[in-house]
N, C-alpha and C positions, 0 to 999 in steps of 0.2 A: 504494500500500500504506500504510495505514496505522501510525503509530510505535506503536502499542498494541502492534501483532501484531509487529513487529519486538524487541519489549520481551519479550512472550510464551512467545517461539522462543529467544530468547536465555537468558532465566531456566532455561528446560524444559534445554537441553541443559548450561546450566553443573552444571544437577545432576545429571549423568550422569558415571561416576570415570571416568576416563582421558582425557577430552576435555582435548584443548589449544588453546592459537590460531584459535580460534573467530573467527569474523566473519560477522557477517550486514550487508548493505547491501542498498540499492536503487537501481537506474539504471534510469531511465526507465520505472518503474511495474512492476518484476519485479525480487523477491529473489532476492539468492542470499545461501548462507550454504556458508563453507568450515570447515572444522576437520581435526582430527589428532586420532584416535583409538587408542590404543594398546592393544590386543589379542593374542589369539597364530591362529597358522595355524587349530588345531583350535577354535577358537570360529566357534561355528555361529550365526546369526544379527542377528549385531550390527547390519549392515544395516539388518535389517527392523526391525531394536528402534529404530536412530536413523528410520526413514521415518514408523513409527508415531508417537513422538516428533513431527517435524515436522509431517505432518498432523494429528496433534492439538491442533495450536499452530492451527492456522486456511490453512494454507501448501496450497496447492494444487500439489503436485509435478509436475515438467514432466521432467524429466530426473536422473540420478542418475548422476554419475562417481565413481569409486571408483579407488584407486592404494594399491598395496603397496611397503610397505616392510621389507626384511628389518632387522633392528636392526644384527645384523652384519654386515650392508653400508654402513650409514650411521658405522660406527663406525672401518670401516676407513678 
């Protein structure tokens, strides 16, 4: 992978509000990129708004893991 499209991906999602802890890397010739996204239950979409986002970076999507977290559960 090239460090352009690393740079790309990276730029695209830092301008997106809520994103936190972002990282994109590459091992052995496949990215990945993690982050924290903070949202509420009834937002519809977000997902597809970051997939589009990433495939528009040049990112050829291979899989997509997603993990919830309640706020007030992290809080207690």
């Amino acid at each position: 992978m090239d460090e352009s499209a690393i740079s790309a991906i990276t730029k695209s999602l830092e301008g997106i509000e809520g994103i936190s802890e972002l990282k994109v890397e590459t091992i052995e010739g496949i990215a990945s990129v993690e982050l924290t996204k903070q949202t509420t239950v009834q937002a519809t979409g977000v997902a597809s708004n970051l997939v589009e986002v990433i495939q528009g970076s040049g990112f050829k999507l291979q899989t997509l893991n997603l993990s919830f977290e309640d706020e007030e559960d992290s809080v207690a």
